[in-house]
MIDOSE-1310 file (N, C-alpha, C; in nm, 2 decimals, decimal comma, always signed):
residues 238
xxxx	+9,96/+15,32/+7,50/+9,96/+15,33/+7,35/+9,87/+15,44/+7,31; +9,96/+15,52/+7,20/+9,81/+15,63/+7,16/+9,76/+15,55/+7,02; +9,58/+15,53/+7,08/+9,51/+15,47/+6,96/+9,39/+15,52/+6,97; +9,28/+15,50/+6,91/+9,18/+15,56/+6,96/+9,14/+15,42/+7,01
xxxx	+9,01/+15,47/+7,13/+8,91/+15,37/+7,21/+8,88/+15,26/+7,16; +8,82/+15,13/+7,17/+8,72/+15,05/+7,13/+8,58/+15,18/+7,13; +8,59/+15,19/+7,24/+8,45/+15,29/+7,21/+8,39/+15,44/+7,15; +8,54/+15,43/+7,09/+8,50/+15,58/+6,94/+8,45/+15,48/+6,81
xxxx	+8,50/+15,32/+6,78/+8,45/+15,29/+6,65/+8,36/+15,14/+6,67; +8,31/+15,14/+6,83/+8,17/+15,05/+6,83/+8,04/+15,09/+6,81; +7,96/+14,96/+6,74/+7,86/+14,98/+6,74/+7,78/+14,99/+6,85; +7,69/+15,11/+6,90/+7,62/+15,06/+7,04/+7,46/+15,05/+6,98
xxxx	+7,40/+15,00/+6,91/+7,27/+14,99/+6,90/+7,29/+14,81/+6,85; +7,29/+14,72/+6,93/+7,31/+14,57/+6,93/+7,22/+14,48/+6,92; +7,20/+14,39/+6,84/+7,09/+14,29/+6,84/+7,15/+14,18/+6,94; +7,08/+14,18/+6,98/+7,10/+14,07/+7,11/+6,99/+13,95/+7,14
xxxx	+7,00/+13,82/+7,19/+6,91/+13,72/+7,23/+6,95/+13,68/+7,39; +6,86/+13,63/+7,41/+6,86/+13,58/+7,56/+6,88/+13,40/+7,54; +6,94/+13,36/+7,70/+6,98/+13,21/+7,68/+6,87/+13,15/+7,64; +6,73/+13,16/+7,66/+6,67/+13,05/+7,63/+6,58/+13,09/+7,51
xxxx	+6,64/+13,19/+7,41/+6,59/+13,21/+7,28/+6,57/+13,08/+7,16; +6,45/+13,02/+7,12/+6,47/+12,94/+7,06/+6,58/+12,97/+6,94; +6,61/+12,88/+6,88/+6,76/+12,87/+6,76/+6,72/+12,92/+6,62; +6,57/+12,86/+6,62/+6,49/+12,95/+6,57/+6,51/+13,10/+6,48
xxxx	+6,46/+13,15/+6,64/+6,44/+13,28/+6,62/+6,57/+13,34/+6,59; +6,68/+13,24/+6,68/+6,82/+13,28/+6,63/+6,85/+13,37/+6,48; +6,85/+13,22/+6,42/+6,88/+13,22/+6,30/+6,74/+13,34/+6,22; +6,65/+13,36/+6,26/+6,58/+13,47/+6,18/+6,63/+13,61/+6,19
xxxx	+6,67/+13,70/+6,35/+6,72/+13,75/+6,37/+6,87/+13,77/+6,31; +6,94/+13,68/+6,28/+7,05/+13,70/+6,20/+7,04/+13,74/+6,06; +6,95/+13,66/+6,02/+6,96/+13,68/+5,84/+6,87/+13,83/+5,82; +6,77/+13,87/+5,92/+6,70/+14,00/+5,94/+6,85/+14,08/+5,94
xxxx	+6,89/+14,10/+6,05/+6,92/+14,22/+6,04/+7,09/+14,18/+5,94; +7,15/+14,08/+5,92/+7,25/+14,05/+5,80/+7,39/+14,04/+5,93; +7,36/+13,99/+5,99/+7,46/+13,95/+6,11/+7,51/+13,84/+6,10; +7,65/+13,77/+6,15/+7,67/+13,65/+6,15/+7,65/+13,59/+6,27
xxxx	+7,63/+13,67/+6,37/+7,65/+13,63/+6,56/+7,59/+13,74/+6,62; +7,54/+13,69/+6,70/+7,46/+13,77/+6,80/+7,50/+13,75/+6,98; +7,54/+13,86/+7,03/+7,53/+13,80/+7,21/+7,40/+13,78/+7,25; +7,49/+13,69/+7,36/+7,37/+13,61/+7,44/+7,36/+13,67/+7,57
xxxx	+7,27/+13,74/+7,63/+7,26/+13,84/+7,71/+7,17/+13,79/+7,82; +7,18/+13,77/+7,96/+7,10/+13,74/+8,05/+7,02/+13,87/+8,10; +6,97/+13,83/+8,23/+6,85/+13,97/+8,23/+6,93/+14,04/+8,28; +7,05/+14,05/+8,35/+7,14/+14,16/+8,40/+7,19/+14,28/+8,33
xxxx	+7,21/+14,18/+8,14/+7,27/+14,25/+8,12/+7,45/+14,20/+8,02; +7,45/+14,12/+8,14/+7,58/+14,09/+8,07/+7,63/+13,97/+8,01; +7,68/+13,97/+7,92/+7,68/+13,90/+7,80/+7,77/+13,73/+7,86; +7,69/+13,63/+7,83/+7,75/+13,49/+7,84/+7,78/+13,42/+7,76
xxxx	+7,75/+13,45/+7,66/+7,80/+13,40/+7,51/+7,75/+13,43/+7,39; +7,81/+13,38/+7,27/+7,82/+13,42/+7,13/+7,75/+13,31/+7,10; +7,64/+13,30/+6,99/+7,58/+13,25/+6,89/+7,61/+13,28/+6,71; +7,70/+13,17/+6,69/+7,71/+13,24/+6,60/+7,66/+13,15/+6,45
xxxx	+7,71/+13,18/+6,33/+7,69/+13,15/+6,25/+7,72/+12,97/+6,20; +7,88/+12,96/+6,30/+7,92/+12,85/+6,25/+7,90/+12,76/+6,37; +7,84/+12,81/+6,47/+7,76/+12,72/+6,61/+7,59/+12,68/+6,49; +7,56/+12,74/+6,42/+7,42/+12,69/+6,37/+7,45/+12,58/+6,25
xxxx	+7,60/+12,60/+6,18/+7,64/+12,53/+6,08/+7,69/+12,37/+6,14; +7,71/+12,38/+6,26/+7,76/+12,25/+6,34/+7,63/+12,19/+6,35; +7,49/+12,25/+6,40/+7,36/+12,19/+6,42/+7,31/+12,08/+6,31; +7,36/+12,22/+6,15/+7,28/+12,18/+6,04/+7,37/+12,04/+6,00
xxxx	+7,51/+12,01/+6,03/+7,59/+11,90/+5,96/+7,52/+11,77/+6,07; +7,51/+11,81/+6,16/+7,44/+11,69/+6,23/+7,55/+11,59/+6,32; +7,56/+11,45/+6,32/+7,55/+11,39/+6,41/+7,73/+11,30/+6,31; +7,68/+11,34/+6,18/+7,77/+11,28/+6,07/+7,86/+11,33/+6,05
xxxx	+7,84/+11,44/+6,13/+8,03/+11,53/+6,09/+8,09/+11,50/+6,21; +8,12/+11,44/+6,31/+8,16/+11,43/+6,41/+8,25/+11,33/+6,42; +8,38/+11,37/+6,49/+8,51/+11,29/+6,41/+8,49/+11,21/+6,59; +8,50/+11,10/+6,61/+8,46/+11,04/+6,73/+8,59/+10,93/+6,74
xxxx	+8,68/+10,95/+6,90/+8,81/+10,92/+6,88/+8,79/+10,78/+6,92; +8,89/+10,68/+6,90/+8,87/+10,56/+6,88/+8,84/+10,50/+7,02; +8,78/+10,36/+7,03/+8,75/+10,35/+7,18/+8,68/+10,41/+7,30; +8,60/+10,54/+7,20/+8,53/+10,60/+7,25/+8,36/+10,54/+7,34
xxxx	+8,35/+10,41/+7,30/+8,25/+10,39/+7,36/+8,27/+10,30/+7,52; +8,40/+10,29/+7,51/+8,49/+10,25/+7,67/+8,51/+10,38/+7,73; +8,63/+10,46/+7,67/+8,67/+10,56/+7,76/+8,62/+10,68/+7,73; +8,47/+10,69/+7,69/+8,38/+10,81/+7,68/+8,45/+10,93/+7,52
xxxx	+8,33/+11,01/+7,53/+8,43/+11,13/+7,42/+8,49/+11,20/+7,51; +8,60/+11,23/+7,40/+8,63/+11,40/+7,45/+8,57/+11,52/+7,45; +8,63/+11,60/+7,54/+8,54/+11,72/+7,58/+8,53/+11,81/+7,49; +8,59/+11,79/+7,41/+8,52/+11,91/+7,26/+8,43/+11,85/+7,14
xxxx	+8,45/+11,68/+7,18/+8,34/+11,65/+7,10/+8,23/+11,64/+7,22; +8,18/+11,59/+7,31/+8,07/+11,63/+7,39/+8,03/+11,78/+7,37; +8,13/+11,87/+7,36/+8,06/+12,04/+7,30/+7,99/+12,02/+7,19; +8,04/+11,95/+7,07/+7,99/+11,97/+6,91/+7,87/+11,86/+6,93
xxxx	+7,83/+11,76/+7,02/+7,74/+11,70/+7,04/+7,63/+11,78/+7,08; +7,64/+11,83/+7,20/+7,59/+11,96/+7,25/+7,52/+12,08/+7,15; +7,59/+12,09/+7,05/+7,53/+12,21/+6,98/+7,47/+12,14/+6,86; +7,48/+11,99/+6,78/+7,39/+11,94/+6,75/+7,24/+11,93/+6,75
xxxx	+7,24/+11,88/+6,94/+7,16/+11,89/+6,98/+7,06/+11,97/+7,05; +7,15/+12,11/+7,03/+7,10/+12,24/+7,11/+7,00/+12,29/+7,00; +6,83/+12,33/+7,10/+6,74/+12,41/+7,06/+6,73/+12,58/+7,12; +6,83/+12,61/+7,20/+6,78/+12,71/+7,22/+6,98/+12,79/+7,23
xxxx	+6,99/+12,92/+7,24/+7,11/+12,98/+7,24/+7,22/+12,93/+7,30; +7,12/+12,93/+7,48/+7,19/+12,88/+7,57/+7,28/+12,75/+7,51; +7,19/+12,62/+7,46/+7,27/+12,52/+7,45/+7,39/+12,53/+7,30; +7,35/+12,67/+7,23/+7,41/+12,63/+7,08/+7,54/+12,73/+7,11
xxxx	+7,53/+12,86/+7,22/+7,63/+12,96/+7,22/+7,76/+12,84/+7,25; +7,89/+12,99/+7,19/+8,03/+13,00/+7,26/+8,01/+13,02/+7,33; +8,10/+12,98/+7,50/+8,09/+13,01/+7,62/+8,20/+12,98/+7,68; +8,29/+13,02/+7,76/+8,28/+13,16/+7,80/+8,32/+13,28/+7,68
xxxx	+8,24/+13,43/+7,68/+8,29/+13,47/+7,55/+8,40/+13,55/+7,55; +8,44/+13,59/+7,44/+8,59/+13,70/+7,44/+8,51/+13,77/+7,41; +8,57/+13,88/+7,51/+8,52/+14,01/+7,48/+8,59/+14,12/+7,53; +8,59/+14,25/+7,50/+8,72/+14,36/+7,54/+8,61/+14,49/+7,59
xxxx	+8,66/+14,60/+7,70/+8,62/+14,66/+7,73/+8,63/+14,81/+7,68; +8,54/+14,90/+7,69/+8,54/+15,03/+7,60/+8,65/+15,08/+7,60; +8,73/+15,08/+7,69/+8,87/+15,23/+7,71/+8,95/+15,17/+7,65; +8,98/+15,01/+7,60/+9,11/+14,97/+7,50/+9,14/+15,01/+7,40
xxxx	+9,23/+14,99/+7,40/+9,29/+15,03/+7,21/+9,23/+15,00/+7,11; +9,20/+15,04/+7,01/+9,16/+14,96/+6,88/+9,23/+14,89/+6,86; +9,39/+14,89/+6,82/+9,47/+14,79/+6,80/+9,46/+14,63/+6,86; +9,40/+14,68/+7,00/+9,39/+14,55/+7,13/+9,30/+14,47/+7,02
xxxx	+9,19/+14,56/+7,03/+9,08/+14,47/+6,97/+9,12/+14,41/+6,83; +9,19/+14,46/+6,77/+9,24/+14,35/+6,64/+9,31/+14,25/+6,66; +9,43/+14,24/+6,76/+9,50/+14,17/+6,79/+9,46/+14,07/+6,89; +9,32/+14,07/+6,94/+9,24/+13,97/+6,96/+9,18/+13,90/+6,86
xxxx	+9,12/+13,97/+6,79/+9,00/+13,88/+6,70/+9,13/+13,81/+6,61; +9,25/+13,86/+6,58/+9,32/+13,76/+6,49/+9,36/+13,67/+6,56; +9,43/+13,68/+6,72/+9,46/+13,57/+6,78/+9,33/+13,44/+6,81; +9,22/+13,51/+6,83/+9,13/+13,41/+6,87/+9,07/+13,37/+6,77
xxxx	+9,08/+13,43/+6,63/+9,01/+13,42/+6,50/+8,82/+13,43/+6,55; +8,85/+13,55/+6,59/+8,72/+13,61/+6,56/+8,65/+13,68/+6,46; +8,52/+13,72/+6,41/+8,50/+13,84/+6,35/+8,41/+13,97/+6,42; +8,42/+13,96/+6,54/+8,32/+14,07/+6,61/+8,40/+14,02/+6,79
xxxx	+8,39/+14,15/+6,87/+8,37/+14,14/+7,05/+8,27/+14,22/+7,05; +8,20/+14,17/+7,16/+8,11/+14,24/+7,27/+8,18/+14,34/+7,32; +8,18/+14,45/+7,34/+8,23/+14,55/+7,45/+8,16/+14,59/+7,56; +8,21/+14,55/+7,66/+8,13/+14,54/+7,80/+8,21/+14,62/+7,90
xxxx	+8,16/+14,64/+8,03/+8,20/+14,80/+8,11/+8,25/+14,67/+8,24; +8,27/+14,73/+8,34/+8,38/+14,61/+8,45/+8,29/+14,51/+8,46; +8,18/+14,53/+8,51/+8,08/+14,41/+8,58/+8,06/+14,29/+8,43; +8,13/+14,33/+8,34/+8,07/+14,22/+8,20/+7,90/+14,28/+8,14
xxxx	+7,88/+14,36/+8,17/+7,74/+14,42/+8,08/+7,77/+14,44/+7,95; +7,65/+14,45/+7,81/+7,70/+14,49/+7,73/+7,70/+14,63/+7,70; +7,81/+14,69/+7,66/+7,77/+14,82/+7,57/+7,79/+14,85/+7,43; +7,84/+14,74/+7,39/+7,85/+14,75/+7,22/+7,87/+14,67/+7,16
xxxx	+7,90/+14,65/+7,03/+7,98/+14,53/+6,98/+8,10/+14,59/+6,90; +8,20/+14,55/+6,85/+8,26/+14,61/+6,75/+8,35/+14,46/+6,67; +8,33/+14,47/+6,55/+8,39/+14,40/+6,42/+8,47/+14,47/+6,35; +8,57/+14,34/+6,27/+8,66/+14,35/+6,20/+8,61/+14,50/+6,09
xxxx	+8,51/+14,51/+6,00/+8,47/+14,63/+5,96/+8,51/+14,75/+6,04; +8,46/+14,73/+6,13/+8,49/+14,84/+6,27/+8,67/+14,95/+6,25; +8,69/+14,81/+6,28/+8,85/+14,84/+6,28/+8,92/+14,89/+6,13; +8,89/+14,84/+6,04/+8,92/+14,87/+5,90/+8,87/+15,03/+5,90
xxxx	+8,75/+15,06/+5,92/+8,72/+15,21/+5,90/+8,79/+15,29/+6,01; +8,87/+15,21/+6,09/+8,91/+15,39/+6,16/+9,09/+15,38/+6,06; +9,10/+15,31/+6,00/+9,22/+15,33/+5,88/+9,20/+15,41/+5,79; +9,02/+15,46/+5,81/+8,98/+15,60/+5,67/+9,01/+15,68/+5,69
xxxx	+9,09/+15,77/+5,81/+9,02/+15,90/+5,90/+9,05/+15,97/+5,84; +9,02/+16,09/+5,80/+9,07/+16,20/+5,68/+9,23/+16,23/+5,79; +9,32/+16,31/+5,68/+9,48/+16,34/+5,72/+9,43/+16,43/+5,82; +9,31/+16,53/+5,79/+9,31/+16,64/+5,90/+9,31/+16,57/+6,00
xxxx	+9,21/+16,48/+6,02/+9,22/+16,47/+6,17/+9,33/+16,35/+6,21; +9,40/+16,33/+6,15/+9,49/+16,28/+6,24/+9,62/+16,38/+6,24; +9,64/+16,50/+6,15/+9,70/+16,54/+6,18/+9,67/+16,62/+6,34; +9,56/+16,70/+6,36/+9,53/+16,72/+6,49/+9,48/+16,61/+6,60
xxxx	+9,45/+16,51/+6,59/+9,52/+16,39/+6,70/+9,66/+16,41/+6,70; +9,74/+16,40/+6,62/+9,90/+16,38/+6,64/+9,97/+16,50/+6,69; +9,89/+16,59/+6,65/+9,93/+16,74/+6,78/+9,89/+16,73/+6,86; +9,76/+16,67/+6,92/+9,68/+16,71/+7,04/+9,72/+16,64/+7,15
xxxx	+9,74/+16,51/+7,08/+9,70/+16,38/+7,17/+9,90/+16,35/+7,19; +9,96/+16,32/+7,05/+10,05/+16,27/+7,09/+10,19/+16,39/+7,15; +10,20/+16,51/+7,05/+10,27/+16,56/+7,11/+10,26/+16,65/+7,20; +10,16/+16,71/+7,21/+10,11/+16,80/+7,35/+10,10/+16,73/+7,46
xxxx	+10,00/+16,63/+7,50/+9,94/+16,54/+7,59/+10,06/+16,43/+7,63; +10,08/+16,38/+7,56/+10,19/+16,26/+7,56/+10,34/+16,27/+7,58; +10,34/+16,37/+7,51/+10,51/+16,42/+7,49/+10,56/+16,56/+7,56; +10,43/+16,69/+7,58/+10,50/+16,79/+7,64/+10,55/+16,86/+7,51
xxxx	+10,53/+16,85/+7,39/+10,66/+16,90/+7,30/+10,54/+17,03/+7,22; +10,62/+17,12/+7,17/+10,56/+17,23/+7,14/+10,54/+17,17/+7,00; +10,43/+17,15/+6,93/+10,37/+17,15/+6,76/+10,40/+17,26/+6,68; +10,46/+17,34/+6,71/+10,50/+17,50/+6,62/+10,61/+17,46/+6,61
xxxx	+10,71/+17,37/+6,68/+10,82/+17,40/+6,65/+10,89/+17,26/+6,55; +10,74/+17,21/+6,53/+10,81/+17,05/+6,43/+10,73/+17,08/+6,31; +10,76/+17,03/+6,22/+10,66/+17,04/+6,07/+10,62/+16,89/+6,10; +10,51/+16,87/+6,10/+10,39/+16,75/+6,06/+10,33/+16,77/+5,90
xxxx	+10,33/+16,71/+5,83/+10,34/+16,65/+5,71/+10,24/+16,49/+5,70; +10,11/+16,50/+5,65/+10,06/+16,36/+5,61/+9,99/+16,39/+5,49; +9,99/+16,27/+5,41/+9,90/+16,21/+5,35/+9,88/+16,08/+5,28; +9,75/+16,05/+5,26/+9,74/+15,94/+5,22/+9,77/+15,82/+5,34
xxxx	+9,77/+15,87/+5,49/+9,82/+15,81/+5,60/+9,96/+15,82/+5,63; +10,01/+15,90/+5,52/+10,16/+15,88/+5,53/+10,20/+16,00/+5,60; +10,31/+15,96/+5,72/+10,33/+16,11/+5,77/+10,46/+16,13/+5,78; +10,48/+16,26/+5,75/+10,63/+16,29/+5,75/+10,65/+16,43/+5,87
xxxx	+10,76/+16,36/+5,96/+10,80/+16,42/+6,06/+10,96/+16,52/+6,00; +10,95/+16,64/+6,03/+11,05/+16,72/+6,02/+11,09/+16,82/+6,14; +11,20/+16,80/+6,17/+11,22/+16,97/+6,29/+11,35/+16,94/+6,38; +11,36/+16,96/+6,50/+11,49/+16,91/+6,63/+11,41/+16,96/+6,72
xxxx	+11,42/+16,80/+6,81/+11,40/+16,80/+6,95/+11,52/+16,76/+7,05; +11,49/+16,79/+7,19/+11,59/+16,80/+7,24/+11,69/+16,65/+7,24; +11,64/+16,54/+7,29/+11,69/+16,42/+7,25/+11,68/+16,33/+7,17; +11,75/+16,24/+7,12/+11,75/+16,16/+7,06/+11,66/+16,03/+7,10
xxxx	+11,68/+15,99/+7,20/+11,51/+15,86/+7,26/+11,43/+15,98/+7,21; +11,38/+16,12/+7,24/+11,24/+16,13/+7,24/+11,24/+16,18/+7,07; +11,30/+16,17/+6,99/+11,29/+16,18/+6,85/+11,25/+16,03/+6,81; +11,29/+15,93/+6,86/+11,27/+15,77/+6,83/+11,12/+15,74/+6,90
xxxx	+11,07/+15,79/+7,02/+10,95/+15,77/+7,11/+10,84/+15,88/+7,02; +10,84/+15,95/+6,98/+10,77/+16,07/+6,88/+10,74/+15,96/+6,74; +10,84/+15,91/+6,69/+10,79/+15,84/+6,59/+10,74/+15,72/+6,63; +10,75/+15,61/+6,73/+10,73/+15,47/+6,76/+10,54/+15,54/+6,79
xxxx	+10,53/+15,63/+6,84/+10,43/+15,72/+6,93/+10,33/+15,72/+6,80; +10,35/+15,83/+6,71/+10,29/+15,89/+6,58/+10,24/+15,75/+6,54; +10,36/+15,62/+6,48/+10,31/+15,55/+6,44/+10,20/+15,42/+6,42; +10,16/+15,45/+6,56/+10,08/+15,32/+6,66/+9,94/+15,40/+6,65
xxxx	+9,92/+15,56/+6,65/+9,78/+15,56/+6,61/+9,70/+15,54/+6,45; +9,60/+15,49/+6,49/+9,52/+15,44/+6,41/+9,47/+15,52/+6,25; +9,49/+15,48/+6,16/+9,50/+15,55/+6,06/+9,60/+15,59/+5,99; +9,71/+15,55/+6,06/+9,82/+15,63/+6,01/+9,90/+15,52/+5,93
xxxx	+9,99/+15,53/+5,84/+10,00/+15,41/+5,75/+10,17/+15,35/+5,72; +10,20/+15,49/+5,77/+10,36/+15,48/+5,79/+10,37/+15,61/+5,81; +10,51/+15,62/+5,91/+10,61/+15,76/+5,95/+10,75/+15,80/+5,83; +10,74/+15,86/+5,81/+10,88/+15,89/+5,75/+10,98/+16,00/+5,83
xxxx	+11,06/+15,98/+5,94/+11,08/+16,05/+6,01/+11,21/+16,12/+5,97; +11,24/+16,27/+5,97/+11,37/+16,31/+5,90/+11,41/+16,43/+6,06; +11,37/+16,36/+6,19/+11,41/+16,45/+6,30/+11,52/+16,40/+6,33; +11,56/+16,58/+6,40/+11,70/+16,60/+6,44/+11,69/+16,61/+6,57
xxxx	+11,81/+16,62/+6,70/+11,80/+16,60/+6,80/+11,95/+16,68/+6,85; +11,96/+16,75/+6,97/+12,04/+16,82/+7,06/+12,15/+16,74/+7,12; +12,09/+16,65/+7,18/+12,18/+16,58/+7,26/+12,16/+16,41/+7,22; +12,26/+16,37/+7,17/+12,23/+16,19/+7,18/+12,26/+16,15/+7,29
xxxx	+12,16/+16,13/+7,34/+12,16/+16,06/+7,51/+12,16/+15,87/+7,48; +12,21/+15,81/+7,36/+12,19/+15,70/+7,36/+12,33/+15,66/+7,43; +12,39/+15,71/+7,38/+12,53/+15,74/+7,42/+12,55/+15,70/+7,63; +12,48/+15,82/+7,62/+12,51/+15,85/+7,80/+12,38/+15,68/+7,82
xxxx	+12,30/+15,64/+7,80/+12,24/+15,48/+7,83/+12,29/+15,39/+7,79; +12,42/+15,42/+7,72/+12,49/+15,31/+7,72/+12,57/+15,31/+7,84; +12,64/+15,39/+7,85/+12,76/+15,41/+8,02/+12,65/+15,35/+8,12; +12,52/+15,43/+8,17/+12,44/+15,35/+8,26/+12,46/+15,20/+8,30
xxxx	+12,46/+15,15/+8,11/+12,42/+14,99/+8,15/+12,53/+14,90/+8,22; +12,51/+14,87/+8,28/+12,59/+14,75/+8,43/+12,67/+14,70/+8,33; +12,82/+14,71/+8,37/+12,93/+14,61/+8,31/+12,91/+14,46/+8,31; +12,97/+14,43/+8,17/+12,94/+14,27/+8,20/+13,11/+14,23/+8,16
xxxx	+13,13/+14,13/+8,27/+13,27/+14,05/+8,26/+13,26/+13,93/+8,19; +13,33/+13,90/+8,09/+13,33/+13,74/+8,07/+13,39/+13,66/+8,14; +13,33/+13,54/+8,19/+13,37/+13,44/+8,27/+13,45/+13,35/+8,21; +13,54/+13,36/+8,29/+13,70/+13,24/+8,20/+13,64/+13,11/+8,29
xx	+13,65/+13,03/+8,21/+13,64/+12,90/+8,24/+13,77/+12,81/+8,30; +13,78/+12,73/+8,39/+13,89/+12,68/+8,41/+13,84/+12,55/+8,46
C-alpha cells in the first residue's frame, strides 16, 4: 500500500510509567501532561500495557458498578469480571493496566494504524520495533493531521513514490492536477489495469481526498484476462 509510515506521524518524546508505578502518580502524570493513557514500560523497554483513563474510571466507580452474573457465589465470576475486580482493586499500573497491549510497528501504514484503533476502539498505539520496545506513540490526532498535507507535497509523493517508484511510469507524460486533496489524473498509459492500479494507487495515500481520474489507455488488456480465466461448464443435473 502507498501510505506514509506510522513513523513519519508519531510522537517519539512519550510519557511513560513503570508496572509498579503507584496509580497515584498515574493519574498525576496524566492530567500534567493532558493525556488520557500512558504505556507501561518494564526496564527493557518494552511496553506491557496501557493505563488508561477508563482503567482509573473503573477504580473510581468501585465495587457497585459491577454487574455479577447470577449464581456467582457457587460457580465463581467470570473472567472479565474478576479483571474489573482487579482494577478496582489495583494500586499500582501493573494491577490497573490493559494487558496484553495493541500496538503496531513503525514501517506500517498509517491507514493500518486507523483501522486498528477503530476495530479495537482505541484512541492511541504504542509503536514498538520487532523485540516489542517502545519508540513512539501515535493517536487518532496523529492520523487526522497527515489528512492536512499541503497539495505540494502530495503532489510530489504521487510522482515520486507512486508513479516513478511503484509504477515505473514517466510523470511528464501524465498531467497531475490536486487540490483541496482532490486530485485529478489526466494523460494515456499503456494499459488499461495500470490506468485502474494508478488510480486505486494515488487514492490510498494519505491526504488525498478523492481521485477524479479522466485516463486513457493503448491496449484494454481486460479483455485478453478475460480469455485467460478457466472455462466454467454448467453442470446438468440428472
Amino acid at each position: 500500500m502507498i501510505s506514509n509510515r506510522v513513523a513519519d506521524v508519531m510522537t517519539t518524546k512519550v510519557v511513560t510509567v513503570g508496572p509498579e508505578t503507584p496509580l497515584k502518580e498515574v493519574a498525576r502524570l496524566m492530567i500534567g501532561h493532558a493525556v488520557s493513557g500512558l504505556p507501561v514500560v518494564d526496564e527493557s523497554g518494552r511496553v506491557v500495557g496501557i493505563v488508561s483513563e477508563a482503567d482509573l474510571l473503573i477504580k473510581e466507580r468501585g465495587t457497585d458498578g459491577i454487574q455479577r452474573r447470577p449464581l456467582a457465589r457457587i460457580f465463581g465470576e467470570s473472567a472479565q469480571t474478576q479483571q474489573v475486580i482487579a482494577k478496582v482493586e489495583a494500586v499500582t499500573a501493573r494491577e490497573a493496566m490493559t494487558a496484553p497491549p495493541i500496538t503496531i510497528e513503525a514501517d506500517r501504514p498509517v491507514r493500518e494504524a486507523a483501522d486498528l484503533m477503530i476495530e479495537r476502539q482505541v484512541n492511541r498505539l504504542p509503536v514498538v520495533d520487532l523485540e516489542g520496545r517502545l519508540l513512539g506513540i501515535v493517536t487518532r490526532a496523529d492520523i487526522v493531521r497527515a489528512f492536512t498535507r499541503p497539495d505540494e507535497e502530495l503532489i510530489r509523493f504521487i510522482r515520486d513514490e507512486v508513479m516513478v517508484k511503484s509504477l515505473w511510469l514517466d510523470p511528464e507524460e501524465l498531467e497531475l492536477h490536486i487540490a483541496r486533496g482532490v486530485v485529478d489524473l489526466h494523460g494515456t498509459v499503456d494499459r488499461r489495469s495500470m490506468a485502474e492500479i494508478l488510480e486505486r494507487l494515488v487514492g490510498q495515500v494519505d491526504g488525498v481526498v478523492a481521485v477524479r481520474s479522466d485516463l486513457d489507455w493503448r491496449l484494454d488488456d481486460s479483455r485478453i484476462e478475460a480469455e485467460k480465466s478457466p472455462m466454467v461448464f454448467p453442470i446438468t443435473q440428472r
